[in-house]
C-alpha positions, 0 to 999 in steps of 0.5 A: 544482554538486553533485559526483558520487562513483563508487561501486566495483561490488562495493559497489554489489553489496552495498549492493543484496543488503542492501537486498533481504534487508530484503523477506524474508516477516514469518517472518523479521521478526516473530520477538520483536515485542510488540504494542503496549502498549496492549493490556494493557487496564489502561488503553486498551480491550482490544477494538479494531476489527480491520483487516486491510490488504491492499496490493496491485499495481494489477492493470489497471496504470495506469502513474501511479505512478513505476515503470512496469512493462515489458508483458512482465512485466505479471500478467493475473489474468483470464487461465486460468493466474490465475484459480484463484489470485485464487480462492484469494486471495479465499478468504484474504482472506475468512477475516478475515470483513469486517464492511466494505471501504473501497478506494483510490478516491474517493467521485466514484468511486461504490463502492457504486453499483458494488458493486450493479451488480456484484451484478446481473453486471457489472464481472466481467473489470474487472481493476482490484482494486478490482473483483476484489478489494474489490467481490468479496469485498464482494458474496460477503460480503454487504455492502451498502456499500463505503467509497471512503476515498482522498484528496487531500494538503494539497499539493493546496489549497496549491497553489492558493493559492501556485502559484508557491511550490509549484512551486518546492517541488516542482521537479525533485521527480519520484521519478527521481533518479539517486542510487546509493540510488534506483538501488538501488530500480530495481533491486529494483522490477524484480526484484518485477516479475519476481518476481510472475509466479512466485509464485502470487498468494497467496504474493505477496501474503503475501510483499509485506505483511509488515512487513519489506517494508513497511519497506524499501519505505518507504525509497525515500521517504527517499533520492533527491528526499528530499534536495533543497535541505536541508529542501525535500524533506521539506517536500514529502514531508511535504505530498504523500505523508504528508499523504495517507496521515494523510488516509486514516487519518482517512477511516477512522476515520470509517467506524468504528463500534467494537470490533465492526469488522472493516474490510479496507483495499485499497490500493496497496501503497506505503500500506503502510508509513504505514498499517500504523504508524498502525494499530498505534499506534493505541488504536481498532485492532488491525492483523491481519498478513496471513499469519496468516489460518485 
């Protein structure tokens, strides 16, 4: 039996007010970061495709992922007061001059089937950011294509091959433990959801893709279900959720034609952590912070 020990409240408290601090704008944590060494060009190439990667909320709110968020705290970006922010976010995001758009969706979803629809008027009150977002900025910029780069984990094939072991691996691996760090992870997801109702768009966004979010939102994957049965939670993490993040970066560097690329990547904000390491550790991309778009 696994025992339980009461933490005191007031270092709950604290323990929470700490991990909140890390979700502060990337003003705050970017101060003396260095780009990666391999941008000295003595060696790697010293021009790179540039990515921008937008993490975003799911904007028609599907309700798949662990947390689901209370309908009284729901954004409507189609609704009058939203819609001159999803403007000025567009906007934004527009000055980073795309030379491509790859989206959180898979190639059955047919993007560029959509995309061209979409050019001839429909899908416009689709609130799904994958329409607002990616298929929008994709026609305004007169882009022809638009690249579904999302993908299955390697858990995925493995399970039909050993259905009984895998289900033993994933038991009880559901992203709900009770344990006073993921609680700590409710309680900020709840406070983001109220938060993004008073931000406009823009400033949220600016403010959920920093690097110091990224971070600390990464690390609801190392607490909790990470810990069951000594290694099994790692293994299960390692399989499922970065196996599909390493996935995607591959997708993407499939879609990849050279230094001449400026790719924007749209996707759920969860990537956000993995994806943006990858990038910049990679010779082949220049990961472009969100905030510092002119």
């Amino acid at each position: 039996m696994i025992k339980v020990f009461k933490l005191k409240k007031s270092f709950f408290k604290s323990i929470l007010a700490l991990l909140l601090m890390l979700a502060v704008p990337c003003s705050v944590f970017g101060q003396g970061q260095k780009k990666n060494t391999l941008s000295d060009g003595s060696i790697f190439p010293k021009e790179r495709a540039k990515v921008l990667f937008v993490g975003t909320f799911h904007f028609h709110y599907p309700g798949l992922d662990a947390h689901v968020t209370d309908q009284s705290d729901k954004v409507d970006v189609l609704a009058e007061n939203k819609k001159k922010e999803l403007d000025e976010l567009v906007a934004y995001i527009k000055k980073f001059k795309p030379t491509k758009v790859a989206i959180e969706a898979f190639p059955k979803w047919k993007a560029t089937e959509k995309l061209r629809s979409y050019q001839q008027g429909e899908y416009r009150m689709e609130r799904d950011e994958r329409y607002q977002l990616g298929i929008r900025i994709a026609s305004e910029m007169l882009l022809d294509t638009i690249f579904a780069i999302d993908d299955n984990p390697m858990a995925s094939e493995l399970f039909k091959l050993d259905t009984t072991y895998f289900k033993r691996l994933f038991k009880d691996y559901d992203y709900k433990s009770d344990d006073p760090y993921s609680k700590m992870y409710s309680a900020w997801y709840q406070k983001e959801d109220k938060l993004r109702s008073k931000l406009s768009l823009l400033n949220y966004f600016k403010y959920i893709n920093s690097r110091g979010y990224h971070q600390a939102g990464h690390g609801a994957y190392l607490v909790g279900d990470f810990k069951l049965d000594d290694k099994r939670g790692a293994d299960a993490l390692a399989i499922n959720w970065y196996s599909r993040n390493l996935r995607i970066f591959r997708n993407l560097q499939e879609i990849s034609e050279g230094s001449k690329d400026r790719i924007l990547v749209i996707f759920g904000n969860g990537h956000g952590s993995i994806l943006r390491q990858l990038l910049e550790s990679s010779p082949e991309y220049e990961f472009v912070e969100f905030e510092s778009l002119k």
